[in-house]
KEBAZA-546610 format. One record per atom (N, C-alpha, C, CB): residue in three letters; z, y, x. Coordinates in steps of 0.2 Angstrom, whole numbers, plus 5000, padded with zeros to 4 digits. Atoms other than C-alpha are relative to their C-alpha. Last residue first. Glycine has a CB too. Layout:
<nodes>
ALAZYX/...
</nodes>
This chain:
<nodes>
UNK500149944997/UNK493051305025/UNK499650064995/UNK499549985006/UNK499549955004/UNK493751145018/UNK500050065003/UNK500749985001/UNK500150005007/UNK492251035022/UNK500750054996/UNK499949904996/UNK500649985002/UNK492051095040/UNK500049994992/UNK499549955003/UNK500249944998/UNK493951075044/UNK499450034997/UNK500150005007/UNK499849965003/UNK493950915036/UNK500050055000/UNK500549994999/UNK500650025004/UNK492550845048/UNK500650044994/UNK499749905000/UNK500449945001/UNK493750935061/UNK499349974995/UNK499750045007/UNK499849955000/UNK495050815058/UNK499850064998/UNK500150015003/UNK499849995004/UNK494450675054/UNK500250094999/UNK500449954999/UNK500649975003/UNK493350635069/UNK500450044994/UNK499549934997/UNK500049954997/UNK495150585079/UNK499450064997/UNK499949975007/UNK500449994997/UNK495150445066/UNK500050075004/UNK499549994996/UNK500650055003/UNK496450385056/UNK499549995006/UNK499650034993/UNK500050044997/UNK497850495066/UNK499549934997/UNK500849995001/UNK500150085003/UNK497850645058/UNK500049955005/UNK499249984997/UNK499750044999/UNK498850785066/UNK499749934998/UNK500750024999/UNK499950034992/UNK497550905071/UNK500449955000/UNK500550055005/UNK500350054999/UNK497250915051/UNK500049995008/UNK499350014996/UNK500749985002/UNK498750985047/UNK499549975004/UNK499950075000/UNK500550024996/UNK500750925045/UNK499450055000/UNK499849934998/UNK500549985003/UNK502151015038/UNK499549975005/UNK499950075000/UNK500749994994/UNK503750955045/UNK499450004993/UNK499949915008/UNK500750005004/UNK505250985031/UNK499550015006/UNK499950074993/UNK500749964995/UNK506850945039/UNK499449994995/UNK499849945009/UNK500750025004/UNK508550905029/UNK499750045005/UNK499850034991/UNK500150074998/UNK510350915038/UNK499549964998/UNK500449974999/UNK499850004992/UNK510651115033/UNK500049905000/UNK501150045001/UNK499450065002/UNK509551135017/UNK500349985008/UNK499649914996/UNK499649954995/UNK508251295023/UNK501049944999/UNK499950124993/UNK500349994993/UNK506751185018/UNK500750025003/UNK499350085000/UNK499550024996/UNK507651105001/UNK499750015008/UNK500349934999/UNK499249985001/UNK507051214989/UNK500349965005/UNK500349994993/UNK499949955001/UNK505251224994/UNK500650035000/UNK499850014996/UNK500249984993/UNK504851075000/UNK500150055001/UNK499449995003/UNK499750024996/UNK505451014983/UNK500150015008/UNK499949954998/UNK499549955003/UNK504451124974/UNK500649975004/UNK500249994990/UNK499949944997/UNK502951044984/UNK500550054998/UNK499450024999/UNK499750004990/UNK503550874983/UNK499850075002/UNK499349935008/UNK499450014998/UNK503650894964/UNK500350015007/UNK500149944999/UNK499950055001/UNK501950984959/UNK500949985003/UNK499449965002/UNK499450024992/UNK501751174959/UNK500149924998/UNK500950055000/UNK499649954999/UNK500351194946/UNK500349975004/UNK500250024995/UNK500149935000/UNK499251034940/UNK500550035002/UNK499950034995/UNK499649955005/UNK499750864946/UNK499950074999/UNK500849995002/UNK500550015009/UNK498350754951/UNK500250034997/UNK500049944996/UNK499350015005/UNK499150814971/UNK499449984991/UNK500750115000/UNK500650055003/UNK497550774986/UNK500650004993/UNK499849905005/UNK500850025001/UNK498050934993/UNK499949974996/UNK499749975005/UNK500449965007/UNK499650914990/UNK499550025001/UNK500250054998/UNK500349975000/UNK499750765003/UNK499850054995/UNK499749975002/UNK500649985006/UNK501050675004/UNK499950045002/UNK500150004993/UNK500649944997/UNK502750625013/UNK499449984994/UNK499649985009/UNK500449995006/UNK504650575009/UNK499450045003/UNK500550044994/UNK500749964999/UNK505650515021/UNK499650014997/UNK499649995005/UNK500450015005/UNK507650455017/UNK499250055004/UNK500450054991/UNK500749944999/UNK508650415029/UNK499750004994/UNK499249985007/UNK501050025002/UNK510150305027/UNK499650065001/UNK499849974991/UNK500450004994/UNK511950295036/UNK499349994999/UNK500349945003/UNK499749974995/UNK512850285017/UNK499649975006/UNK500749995001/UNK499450024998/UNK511650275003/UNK500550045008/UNK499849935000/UNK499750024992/UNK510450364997/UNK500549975002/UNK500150045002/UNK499950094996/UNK509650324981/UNK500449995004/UNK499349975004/UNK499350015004/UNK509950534975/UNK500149925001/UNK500050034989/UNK499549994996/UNK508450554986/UNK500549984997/UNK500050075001/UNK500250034995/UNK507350464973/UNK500650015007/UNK499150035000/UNK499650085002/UNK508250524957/UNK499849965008/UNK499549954992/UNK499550014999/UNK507550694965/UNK500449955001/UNK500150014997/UNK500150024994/UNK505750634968/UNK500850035003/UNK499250035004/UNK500250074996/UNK505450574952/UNK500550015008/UNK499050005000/UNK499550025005/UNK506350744942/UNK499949925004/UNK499850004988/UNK499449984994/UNK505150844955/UNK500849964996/UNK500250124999/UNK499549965003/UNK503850724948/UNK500650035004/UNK500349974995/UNK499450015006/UNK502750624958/UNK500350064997/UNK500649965004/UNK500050055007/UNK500850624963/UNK500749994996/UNK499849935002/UNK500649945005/UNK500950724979/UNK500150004992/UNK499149975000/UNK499549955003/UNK502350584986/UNK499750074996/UNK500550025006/UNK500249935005/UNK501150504991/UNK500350004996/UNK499450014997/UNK500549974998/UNK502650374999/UNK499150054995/UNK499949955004/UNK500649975009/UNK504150384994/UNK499350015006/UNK500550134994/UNK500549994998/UNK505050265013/UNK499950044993/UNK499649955002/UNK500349975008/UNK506950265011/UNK499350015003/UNK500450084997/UNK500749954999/UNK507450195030/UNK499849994993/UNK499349975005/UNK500650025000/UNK509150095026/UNK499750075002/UNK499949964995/UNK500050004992/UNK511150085030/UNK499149974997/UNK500749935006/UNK499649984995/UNK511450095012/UNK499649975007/UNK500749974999/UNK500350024996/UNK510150104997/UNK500750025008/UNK499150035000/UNK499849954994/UNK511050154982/UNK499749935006/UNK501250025000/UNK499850064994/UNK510250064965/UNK500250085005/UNK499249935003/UNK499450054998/UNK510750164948/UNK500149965006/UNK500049954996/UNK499349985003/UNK508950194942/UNK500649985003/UNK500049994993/UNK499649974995/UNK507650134955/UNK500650024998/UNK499750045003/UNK499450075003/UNK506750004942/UNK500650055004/UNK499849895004/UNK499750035005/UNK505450164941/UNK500549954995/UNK499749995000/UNK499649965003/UNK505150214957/UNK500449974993/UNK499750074999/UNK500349955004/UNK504450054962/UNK500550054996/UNK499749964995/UNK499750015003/UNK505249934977/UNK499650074994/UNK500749985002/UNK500549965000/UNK504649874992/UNK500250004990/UNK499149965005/UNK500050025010/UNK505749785001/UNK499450084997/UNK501150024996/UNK500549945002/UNK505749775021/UNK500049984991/UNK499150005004/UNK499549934998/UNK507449695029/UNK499650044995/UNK499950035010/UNK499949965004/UNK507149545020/UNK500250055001/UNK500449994997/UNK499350004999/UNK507349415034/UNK500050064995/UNK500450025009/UNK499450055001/UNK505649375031/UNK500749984999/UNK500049985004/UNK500449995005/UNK504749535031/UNK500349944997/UNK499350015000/UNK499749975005/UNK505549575045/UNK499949994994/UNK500050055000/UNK499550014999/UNK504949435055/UNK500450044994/UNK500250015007/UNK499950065003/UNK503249435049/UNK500749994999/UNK499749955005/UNK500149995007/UNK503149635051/UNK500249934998/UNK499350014997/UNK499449975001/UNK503749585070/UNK500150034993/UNK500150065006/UNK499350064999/UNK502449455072/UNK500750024998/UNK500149995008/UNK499750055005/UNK501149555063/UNK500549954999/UNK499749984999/UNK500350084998/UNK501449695075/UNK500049954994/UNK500649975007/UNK499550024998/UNK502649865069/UNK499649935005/UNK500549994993/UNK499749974996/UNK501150015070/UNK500849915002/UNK500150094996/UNK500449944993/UNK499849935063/UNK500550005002/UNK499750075000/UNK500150054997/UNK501049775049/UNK499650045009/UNK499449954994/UNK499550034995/UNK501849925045/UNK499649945003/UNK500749984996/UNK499749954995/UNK500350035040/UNK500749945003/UNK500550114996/UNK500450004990/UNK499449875033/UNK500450065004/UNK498850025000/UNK500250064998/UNK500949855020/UNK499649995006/UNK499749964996/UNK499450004996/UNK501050015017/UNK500249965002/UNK500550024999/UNK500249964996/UNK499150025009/UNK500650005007/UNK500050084995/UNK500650034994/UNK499249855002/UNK499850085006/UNK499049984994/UNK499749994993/UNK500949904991/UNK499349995007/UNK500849945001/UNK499649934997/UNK499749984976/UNK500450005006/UNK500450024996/UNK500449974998/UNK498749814974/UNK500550075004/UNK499550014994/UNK500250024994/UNK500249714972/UNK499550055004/UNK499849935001/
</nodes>
């Protein structure tokens, strides 16, 4: 439980708690651990991997390979903050499927936070 508290409050921000309530009711949102993922196909859904830094390029395969018909998959993270020495998953992965015809890789940087408008250039200063 601890570990969904982060994507839990992002939807409950950006969707309303009324409209989290509702979904969250009717089962639209699930929240589900790489781990039990073997074998399932997610149709007509939004695929969230989030820090995705932290996973394996073997993790974040199997992860795409979920997809069902009419579904997204988004996968984000910071390699910056990665635990994994040497090229990690999302970054080998961002690597080989950049130039994939119906795959998009957006690169964020610190203009685009959205926490605090402060954040930005307070990173800017400490990563200089």
């Amino acid at each position: 439980a601890p570990y969904l508290t982060p994507m839990q409050e992002n939807f409950k921000f950006f969707l309303g708690q009324s409209l989290y309530g509702h979904y969250n009711n009717e089962g639209k949102l699930r929240y589900e651990p790489l781990e039990i993922m073997r074998g399932a196909t997610f149709h007509e859904s939004y695929m969230i991997l989030d820090e995705a830094q932290n996973c394996t390029f073997e993790q974040i395969k199997m992860f795409i390979t979920r997809m069902g018909e009419c579904s997204k998959v988004i996968i984000n993270g910071d390699i910056n903050q990665s635990d994994i020495k040497g090229l990690g998953g999302l970054e080998r992965c961002m690597d080989r499927l950049e130039d994939v015809e119906g795959v998009g890789v957006c690169e964020l940087d610190h203009g685009d936070i959205q926490r605090n408008g402060i954040l930005g250039r307070v990173l800017d200063a400490l990563e200089d």
